[in-house]
N, C-alpha and C positions, 0 to 999 in steps of 0.2 A: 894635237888637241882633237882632230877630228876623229883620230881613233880609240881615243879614248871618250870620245861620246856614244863611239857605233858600240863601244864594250859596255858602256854607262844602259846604254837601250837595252841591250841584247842581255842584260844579267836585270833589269826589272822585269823584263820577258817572261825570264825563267820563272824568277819568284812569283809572277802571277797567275802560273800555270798554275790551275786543278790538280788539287793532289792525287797520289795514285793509291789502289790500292793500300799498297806497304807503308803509306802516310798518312792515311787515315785515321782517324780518333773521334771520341765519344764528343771533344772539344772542338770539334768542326762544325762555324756558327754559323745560321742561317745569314748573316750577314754576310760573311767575309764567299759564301756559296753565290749570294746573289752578285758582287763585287766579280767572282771568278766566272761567272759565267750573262754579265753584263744585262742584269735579269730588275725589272722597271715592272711594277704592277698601278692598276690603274683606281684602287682605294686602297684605306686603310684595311678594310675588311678582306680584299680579297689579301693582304700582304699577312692576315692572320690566317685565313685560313693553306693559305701556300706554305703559309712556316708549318704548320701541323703536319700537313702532306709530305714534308722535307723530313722534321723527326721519325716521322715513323717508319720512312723508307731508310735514312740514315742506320737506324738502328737495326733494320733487319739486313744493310747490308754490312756490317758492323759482324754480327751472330752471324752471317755467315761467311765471310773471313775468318774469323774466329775458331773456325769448325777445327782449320787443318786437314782434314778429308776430300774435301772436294777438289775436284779439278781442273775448275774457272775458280777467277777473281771477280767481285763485283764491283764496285764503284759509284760514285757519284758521277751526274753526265748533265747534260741540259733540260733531261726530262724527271728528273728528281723532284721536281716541284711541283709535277703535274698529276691532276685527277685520272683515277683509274680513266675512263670515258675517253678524256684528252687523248691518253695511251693509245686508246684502241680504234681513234679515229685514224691513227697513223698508219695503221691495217687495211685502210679501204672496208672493213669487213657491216655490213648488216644481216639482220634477221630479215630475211624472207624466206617465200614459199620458193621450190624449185621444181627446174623443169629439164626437158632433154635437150637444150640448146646446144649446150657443147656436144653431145653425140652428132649430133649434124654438121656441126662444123667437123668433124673429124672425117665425114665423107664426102668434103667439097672437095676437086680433082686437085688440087694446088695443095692438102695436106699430108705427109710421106710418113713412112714412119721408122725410125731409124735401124741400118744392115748391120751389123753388130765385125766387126771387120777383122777377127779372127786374129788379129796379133798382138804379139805379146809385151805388153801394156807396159810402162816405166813404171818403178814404185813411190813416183810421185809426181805431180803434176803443177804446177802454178803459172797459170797465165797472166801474172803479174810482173813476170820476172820475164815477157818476148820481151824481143830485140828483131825488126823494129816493134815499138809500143803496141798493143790490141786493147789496153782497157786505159779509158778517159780516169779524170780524177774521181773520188769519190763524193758524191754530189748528195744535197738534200733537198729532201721534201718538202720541209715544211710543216705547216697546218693545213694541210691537205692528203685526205686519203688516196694517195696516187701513184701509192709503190709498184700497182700494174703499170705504168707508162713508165718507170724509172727502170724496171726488170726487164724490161719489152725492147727501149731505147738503146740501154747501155750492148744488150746481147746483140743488139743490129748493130752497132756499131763498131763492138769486137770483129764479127763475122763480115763485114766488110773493109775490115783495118787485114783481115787475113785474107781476103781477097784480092785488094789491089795494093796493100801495103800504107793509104791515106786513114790515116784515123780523125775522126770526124767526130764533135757533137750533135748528135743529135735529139731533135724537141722534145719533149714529155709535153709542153703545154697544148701540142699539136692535137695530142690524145686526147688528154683533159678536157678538151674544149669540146671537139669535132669527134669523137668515136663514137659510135651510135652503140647503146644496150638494152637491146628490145625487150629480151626476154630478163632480164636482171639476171645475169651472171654476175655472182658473186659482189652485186652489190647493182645499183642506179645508175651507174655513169659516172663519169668524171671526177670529183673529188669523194663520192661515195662509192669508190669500187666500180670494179671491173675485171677483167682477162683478160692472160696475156693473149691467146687465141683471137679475142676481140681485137686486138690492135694493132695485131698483124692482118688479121681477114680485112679490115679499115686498109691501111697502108698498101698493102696488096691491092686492092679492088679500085682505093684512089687512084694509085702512082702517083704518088708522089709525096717526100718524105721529108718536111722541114729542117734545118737547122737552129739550132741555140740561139743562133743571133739572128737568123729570120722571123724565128716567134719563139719570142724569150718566156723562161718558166715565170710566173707571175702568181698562182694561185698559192705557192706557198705561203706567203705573204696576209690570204684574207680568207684563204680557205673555200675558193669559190671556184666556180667553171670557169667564169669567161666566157663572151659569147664568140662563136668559132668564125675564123676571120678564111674567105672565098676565096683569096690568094694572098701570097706571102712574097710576092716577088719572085727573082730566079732560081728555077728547083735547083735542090741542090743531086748530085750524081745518083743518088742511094737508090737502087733495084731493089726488092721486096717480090721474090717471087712463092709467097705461101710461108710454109713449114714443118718443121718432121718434129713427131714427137719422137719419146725413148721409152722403150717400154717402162711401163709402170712397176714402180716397186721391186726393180732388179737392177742391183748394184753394180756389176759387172756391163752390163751395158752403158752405163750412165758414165763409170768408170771409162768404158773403151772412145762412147761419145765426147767425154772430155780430154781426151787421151789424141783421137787424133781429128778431131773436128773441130772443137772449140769451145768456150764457153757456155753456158747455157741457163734460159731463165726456168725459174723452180721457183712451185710454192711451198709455204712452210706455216710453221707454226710458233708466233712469233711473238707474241702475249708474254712468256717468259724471259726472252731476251732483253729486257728492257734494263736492268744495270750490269748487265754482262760489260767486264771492263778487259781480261785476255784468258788466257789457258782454251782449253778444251772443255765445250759446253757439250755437260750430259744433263740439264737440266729439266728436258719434256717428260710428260707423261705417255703414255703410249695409247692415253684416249684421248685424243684433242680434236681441237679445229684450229683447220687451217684457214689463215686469212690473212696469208701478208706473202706477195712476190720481191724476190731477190732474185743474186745472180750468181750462179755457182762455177768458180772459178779454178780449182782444183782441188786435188788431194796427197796425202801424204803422209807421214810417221811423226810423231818427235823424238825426237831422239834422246830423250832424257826418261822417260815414260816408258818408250816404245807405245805408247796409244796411237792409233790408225785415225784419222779427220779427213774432213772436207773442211776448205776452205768458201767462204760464203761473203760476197759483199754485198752489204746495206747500203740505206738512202736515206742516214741518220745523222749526216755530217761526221767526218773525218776525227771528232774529238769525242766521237764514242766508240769503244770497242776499241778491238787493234785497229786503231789508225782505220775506222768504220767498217772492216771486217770482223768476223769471228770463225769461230773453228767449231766444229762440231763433230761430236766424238762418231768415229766410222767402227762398225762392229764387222767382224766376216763373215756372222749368219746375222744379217740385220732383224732388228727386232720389229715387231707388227704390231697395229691396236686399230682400233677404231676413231676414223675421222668423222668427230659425230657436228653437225649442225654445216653441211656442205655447203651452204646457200653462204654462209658468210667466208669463203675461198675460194671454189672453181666452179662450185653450185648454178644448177639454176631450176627457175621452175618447171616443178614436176619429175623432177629427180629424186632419184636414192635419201631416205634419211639417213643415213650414214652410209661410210667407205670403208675400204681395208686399205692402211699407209702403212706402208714400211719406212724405216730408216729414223733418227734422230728428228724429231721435231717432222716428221714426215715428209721430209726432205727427197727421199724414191718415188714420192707416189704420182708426182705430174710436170715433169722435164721433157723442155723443149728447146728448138734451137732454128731461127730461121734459116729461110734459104736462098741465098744472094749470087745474084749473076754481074758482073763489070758490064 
């Protein structure tokens, strides 16, 4: 009896899951979408206007399934429901003015910049697949622009799951709350943006480096700071001694970086990823803006294609994208454009109106990777 209860659960399980791609149809009702993904509005009015928001992304990603061309699949996800806006606060990204902050931080004594280490590189990479483990589960954000403290966190804690072999959660709320951004890099602070550079020069300059269960993530939740708490109890082990960047907009390096160092956080451009559901996303344009940190975890072929990718984890919950990854199509003379509106990614005031990025969603143009002592 009781095993055929655990098979009674585990088969309304299935059935409840969100369909994929290849199960999609024009007859996928905004009901049985809100049912799949346990989705409660708070009037009649907004439940109308979320339904419109639903059809119309439904249907574009509908036409583009449909193509047969393309290289990703799209999908339905948690965020199908939501106003462009909603999307883009998930970015951390705003409009401001910029300036040279980050030049300066690139000449404090504690930031390195990566030796490119001359050997001859695997043809393929995934630090998903150590033994023992280097990356925590895949975690979300929230309603909070906070993907700086999620790309910041998860890469400190690869980089020292490789150092003494403990893999450890460490806080995003820590950031959110407590990281100071003077100059508005890439955004005000805390649930408005920020850099990764800000929140290691923070955790570096603190010492001292919270845990998940010392100061739990909370602003996902109401989309707010928090106000930043003096101490958190017994520190936990984590060293933070600075950071090396990789050079800019060269593959091969970032390639050798991930090859025999480790992980690394990167920003991107991330406005289009929003119903990316698996395959090989070639879907940027090569003038964008960047305004959304992730964590680039490796690279490698598929083998059915032979297309060349990088593997990338988000901070979108584990029920978007591959299992909250995607891939992104790797080219061997990477392509270039302009990163126009820098203030809403690494920007700050008094800086460049635009950049030169290379790579997929500009992916080469600002990889880094801290630098931890036991």
């Amino acid at each position: 009896m009781r095993a055929l209860l655990v098979l009674t659960i585990l088969a309304a399980a299935v059935l409840a899951a969100p369909p994929r791609s290849h199960q999609l149809t024009k007859d996928y009702s905004f009901e049985q979408y809100r049912r799949d993904f346990g989705k409660a509005y708070d009037s009649p009015a907004e439940l109308v206007a979320r339904e419109a928001v639903f059809q119309g992304k439904l249907k574009k990603i509908l036409a583009h399934n449909a193509d047969g061309k393309q290289s990703y699949k799209m999908g339905v996800n948690h965020l199908t429901d939501r106003f462009p806006a909603e999307v883009k606060r998930l970015m951390g990204s705003r409009v401001i003015e910029r300036s040279a902050e980050t030049a300066a931080l690139k000449k404090k004594p504690f930031v390195k910049e990566h030796q490119v280490s001359g050997q001859v590189l695997p043809k393929s990479v995934d630090w998903r697949l150590a033994v023992p483990p280097v990356l925590t589960a895949v975690k979300n954000q929230g309603d909070c622009g906070s993907c700086w403290t999620f790309g910041s966190t998860e890469t400190l804690e690869a980089h020292w799951a490789r150092a003494t072999g403990i893999l450890m959660d460490l806080s995003p709320q820590q950031l959110v709350s407590c990281a100071p951004n003077p100059n508005q890099c890439g955004g005000i602070g805390g649930c408005e943006g920020s850099t990764v550079e800000l929140a290691w020069d923070y955790l570096t300059t603190k010492g001292q480096v919270a845990t998940e269960w010392q100061y739990s993530y909370t602003s996902g939740n109401n989309g707010t700071n928090g106000a930043c708490h003096a101490s958190f109890g017994t520190l936990s082990p984590v060293k933070l001694h600075g950071y090396t960047h990789v050079t800019s907009n060269n593959a091969e390096a970032v390639m050798d970086a991930l090859a025999t160092v480790g992980p690394l956080a990167v920003n991107v451009a991330a406005m289009p990823w929003e119903h990316y559901e698996s395959g090989i996303f070639d879907g940027c344009a090569y003038n964008i803006t960047v305004d959304h940190v992730v964590q680039l975890v490796g690279y490698g072929v598929d083998q059915e294609s032979g297309k060349k990718f990088w593997i990338v984890r988000n901070s979108w919950t584990p029920m978007w994208g591959e299992a909250g990854y995607i891939r992104l199509i790797r080219h061997d003379t990477p392509v270039c454009g302009w990163i126009v509106n820098p203030s809403q990614g690494t920007g700050c005031n008094g800086g460049p109106n635009q950049l030169w990025g290379c790579g997929q969603c500009g992916v080469l143009y600002d990889t880094l990777y801290p630098n931890v002592t036991p």
